[in-house]
C-alpha positions as CSV (number, residue, x, y, z in Angstrom):
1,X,0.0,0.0,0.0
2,X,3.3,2.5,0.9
3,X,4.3,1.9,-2.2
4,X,1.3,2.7,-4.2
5,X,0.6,5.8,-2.5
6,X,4.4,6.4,-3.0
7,X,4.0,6.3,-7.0
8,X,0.7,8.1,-6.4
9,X,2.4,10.9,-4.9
10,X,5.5,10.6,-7.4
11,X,2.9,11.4,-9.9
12,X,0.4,14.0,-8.7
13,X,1.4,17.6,-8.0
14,X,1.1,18.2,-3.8
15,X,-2.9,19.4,-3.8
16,X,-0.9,22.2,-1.2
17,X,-0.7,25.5,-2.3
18,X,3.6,25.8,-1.0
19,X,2.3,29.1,0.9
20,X,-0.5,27.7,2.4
21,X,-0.7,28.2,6.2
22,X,-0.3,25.1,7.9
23,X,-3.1,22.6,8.5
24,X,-5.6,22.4,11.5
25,X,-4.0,19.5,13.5
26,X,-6.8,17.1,12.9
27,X,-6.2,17.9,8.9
28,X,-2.9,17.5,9.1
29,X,-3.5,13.9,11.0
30,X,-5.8,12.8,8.1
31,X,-3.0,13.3,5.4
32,X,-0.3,12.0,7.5
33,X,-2.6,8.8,7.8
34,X,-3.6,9.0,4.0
35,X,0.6,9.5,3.1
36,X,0.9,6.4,5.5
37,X,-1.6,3.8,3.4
38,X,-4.1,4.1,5.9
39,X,-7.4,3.8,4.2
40,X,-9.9,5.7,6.7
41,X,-7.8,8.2,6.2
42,X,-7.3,7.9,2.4
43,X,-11.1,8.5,2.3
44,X,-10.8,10.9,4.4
45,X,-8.5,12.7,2.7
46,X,-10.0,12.5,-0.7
47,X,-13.2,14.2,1.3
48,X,-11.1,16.7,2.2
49,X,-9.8,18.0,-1.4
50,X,-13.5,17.7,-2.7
51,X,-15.0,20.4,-0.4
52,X,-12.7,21.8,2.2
53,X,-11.6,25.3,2.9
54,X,-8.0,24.3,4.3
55,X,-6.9,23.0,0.5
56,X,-7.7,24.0,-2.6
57,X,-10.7,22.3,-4.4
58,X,-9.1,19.4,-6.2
59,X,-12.0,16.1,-7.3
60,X,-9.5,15.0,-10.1
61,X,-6.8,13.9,-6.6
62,X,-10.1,13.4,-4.4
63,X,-11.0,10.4,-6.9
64,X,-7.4,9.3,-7.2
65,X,-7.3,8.7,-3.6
66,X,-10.9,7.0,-4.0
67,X,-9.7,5.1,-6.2
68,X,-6.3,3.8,-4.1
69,X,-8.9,2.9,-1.0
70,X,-11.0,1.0,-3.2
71,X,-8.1,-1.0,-4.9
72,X,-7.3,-2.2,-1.6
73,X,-10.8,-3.5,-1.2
74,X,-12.0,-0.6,1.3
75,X,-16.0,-0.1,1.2
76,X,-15.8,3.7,1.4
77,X,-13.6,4.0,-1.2
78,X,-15.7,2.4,-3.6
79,X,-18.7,4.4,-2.1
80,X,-17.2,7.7,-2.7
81,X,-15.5,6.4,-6.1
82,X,-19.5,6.0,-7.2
83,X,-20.3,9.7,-5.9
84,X,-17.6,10.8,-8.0
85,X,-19.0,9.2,-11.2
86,X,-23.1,9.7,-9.9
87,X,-22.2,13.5,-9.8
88,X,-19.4,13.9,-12.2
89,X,-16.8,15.2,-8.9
90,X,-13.2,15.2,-10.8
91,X,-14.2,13.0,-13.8
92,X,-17.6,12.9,-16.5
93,X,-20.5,11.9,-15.0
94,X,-21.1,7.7,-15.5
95,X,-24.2,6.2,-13.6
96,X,-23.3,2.7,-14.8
97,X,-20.1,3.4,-13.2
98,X,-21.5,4.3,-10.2
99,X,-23.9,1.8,-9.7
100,X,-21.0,-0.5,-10.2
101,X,-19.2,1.4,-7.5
102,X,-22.1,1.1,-4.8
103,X,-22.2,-2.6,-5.5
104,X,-18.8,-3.1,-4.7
105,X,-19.2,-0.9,-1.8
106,X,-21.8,-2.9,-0.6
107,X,-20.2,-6.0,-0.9
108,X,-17.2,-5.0,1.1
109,X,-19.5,-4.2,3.9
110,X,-20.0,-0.4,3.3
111,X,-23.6,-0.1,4.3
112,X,-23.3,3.9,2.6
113,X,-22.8,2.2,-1.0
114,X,-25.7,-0.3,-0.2
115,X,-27.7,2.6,0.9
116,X,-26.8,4.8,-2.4
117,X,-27.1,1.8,-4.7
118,X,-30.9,1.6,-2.8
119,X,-31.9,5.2,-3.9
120,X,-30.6,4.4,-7.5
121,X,-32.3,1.7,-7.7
122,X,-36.0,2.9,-6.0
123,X,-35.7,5.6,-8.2
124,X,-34.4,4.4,-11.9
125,X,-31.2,6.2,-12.1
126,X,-29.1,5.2,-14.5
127,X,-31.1,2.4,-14.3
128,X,-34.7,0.9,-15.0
129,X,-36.2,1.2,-11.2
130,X,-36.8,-1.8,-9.5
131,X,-38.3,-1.4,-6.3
132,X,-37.8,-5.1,-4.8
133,X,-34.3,-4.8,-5.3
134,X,-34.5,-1.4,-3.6
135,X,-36.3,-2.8,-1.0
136,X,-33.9,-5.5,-0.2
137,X,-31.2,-2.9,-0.2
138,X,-32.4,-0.6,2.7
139,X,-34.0,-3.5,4.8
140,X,-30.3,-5.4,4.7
141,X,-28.4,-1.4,5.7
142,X,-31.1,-1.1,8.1
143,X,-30.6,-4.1,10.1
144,X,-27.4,-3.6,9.5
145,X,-27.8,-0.3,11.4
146,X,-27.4,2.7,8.8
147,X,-29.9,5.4,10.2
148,X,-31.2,6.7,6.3
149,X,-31.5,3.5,5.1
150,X,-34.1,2.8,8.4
151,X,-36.0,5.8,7.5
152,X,-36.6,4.7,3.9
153,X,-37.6,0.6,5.0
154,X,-40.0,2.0,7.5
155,X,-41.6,4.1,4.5
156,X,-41.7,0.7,2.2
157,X,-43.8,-0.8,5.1
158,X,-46.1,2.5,5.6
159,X,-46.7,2.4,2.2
160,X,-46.8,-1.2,1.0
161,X,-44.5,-0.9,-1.4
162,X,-43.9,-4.4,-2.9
163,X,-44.3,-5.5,0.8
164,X,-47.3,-6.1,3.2
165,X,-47.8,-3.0,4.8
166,X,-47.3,-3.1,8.3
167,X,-47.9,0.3,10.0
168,X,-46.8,-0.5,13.3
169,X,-43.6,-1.7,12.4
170,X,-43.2,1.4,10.1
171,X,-43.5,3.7,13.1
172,X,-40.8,1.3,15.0
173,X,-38.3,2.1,12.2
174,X,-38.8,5.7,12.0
175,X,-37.9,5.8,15.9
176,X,-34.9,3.7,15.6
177,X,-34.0,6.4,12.7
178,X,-34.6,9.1,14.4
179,X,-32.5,7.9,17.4
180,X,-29.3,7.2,14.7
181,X,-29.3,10.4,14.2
182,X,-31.3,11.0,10.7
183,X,-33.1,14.0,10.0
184,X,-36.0,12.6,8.0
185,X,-36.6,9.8,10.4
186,X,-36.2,12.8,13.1
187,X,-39.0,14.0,11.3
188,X,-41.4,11.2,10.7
189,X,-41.3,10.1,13.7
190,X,-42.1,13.8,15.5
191,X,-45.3,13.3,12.8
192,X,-46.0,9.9,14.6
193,X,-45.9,11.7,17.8
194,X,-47.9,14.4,17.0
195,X,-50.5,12.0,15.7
196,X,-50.4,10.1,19.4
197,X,-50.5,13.2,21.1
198,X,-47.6,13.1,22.4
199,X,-46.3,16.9,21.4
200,X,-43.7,17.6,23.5
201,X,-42.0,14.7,22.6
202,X,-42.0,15.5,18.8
203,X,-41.1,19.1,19.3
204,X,-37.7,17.7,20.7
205,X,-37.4,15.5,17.8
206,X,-38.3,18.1,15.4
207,X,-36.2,20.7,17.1
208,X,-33.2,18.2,16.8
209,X,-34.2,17.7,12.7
210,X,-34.4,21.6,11.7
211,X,-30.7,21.5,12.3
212,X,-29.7,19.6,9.1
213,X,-32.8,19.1,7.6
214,X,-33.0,20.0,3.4
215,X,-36.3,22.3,2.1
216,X,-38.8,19.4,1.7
217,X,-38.4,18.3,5.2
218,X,-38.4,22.2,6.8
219,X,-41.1,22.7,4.5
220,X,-43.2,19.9,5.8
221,X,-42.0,20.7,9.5
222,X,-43.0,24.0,8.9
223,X,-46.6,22.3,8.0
224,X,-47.0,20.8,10.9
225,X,-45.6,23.3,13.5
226,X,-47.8,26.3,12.0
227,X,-51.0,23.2,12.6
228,X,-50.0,23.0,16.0
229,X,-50.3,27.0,16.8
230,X,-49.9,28.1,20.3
231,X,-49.6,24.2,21.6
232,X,-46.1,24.0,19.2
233,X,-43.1,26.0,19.8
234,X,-43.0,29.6,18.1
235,X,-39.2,29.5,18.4
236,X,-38.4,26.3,16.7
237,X,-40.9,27.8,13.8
238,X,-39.1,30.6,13.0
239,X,-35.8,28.8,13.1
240,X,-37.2,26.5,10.5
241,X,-38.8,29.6,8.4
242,X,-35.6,31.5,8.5
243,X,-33.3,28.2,7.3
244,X,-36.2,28.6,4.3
245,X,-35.7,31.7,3.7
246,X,-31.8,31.4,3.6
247,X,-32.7,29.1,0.9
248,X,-34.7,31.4,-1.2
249,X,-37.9,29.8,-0.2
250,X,-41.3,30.7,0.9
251,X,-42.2,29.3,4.4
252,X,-45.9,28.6,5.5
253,X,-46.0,25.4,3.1
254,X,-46.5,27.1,0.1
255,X,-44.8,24.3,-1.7
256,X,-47.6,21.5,-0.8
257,X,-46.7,18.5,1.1
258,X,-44.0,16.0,0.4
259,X,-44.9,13.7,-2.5
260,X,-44.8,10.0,-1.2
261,X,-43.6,8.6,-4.2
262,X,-40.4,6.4,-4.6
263,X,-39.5,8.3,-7.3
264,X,-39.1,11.7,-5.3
């Protein structure tokens, strides 16, 4: 591995400006690891030169460095090597590619490439969609604990989507979600609450989503928390309206509710 990240470097211009201030020290540890063969780091690194405000924008070495995790056989190095191709980061954009990358991923245990292989998949990108596949996908990263891919099983089973809807379990899934740490579960699940009464409860939940959250899901909070009038929480609501707003968008729902098809 040394030596392949030796010829790597032999070949590739340092992705350092030469008067660049020095790195933050928890920077710094990542490339030492990723100059080392270390493949967390390697990843890691790569992450760093797609979107990082220490280096220098460089996809073109953030794949390169995808690519050296996933020669090794690393699961997140063949996840990220598919974002590169799904979103054309550092090389033309190659959905066939990707998919091939998220199976790989997936097979080496990264439950991230099973997950992103899943949303291809449910939704026909790059590919025709196929929803039993999709389903398989997110039930096997779900029990294998990946908090997204939770979110999305529970929705299979709320909806009945080429499985036997089963409600109940549905709303077990969303919790579980929502205590991994995913926004969208965060949020179906404070909807769950809501719907047993149980406000308080889901304002904490919800409060914990409108951190991360993306516009459909402050959109639909936003729904739900103007519903609830004096018995929600005014403060959370205008946190949610102002991240809206910040994103050029018009609070108060005018968008409609989220669509709840697998295609969205």
């Amino acid at each position: 591995m040394k030596r392949i990240v030796q010829r790597f470097l032999g070949r590739k211009p340092s992705s350092r400006h030469p008067d660049a201030p020095a790195l933050p020290f928890q920077i710094e540890e990542i490339r030492q690891g990723a100059l080392k063969g270390q493949h967390l780091q390697i990843v890691q690194w790569g992450q760093v030169l797609l979107d990082s405000v220490y280096v220098p924008r460089n996809p073109v070495a953030a794949l390169d460095w995808f690519t050296i995790a996933a020669n090794a056989g690393f699961g997140p190095g063949h996840n990220m090597r598919g974002r590169c191709f799904q979103f054309g980061w550092g090389c033309e954009k190659d959905l066939l590619q990707a998919a091939r990358c998220y199976e790989a991923a997936a097979k080496a245990g990264d439950e991230w490439g099973r997950y992103n292989l899943g949303i291809m998949t449910m939704r026909g990108i790059g590919m025709e969609a196929n929803l039993a596949r999709a389903l398989d996908l997110f039930r096997t990263a779900a029990n294998n604990g990946h908090a997204k891919s939770m979110n999305l099983y529970a929705r299979f089973l709320e909806e009945g989507w080429v499985v036997p809807q089963d409600r109940v379990a549905a709303l077990d899934w969303y919790r579980r979600s929502a205590e991994g740490g995913d926004y969208r579960g965060q949020h179906n699940h404070a909807t769950a609450l809501v719907d047993a009464g149980k406000i308080n409860e889901a304002l904490g939940w919800w409060r914990q989503a409108a951190v991360d959250a993306t516009s459909d899901i402050l959109l639909a909070m936003d729904q739900k928390l103007t519903a609830l009038g004096p018995t929600g929480d005014a403060e959370l609501l205008e946190q949610v309206r102002g991240r809206l707003t910040e994103m050029g968008i018009s609070p108060s729902g005018a968008a409609g509710p989220i669509s709840m098809s697998p295609k969205d």
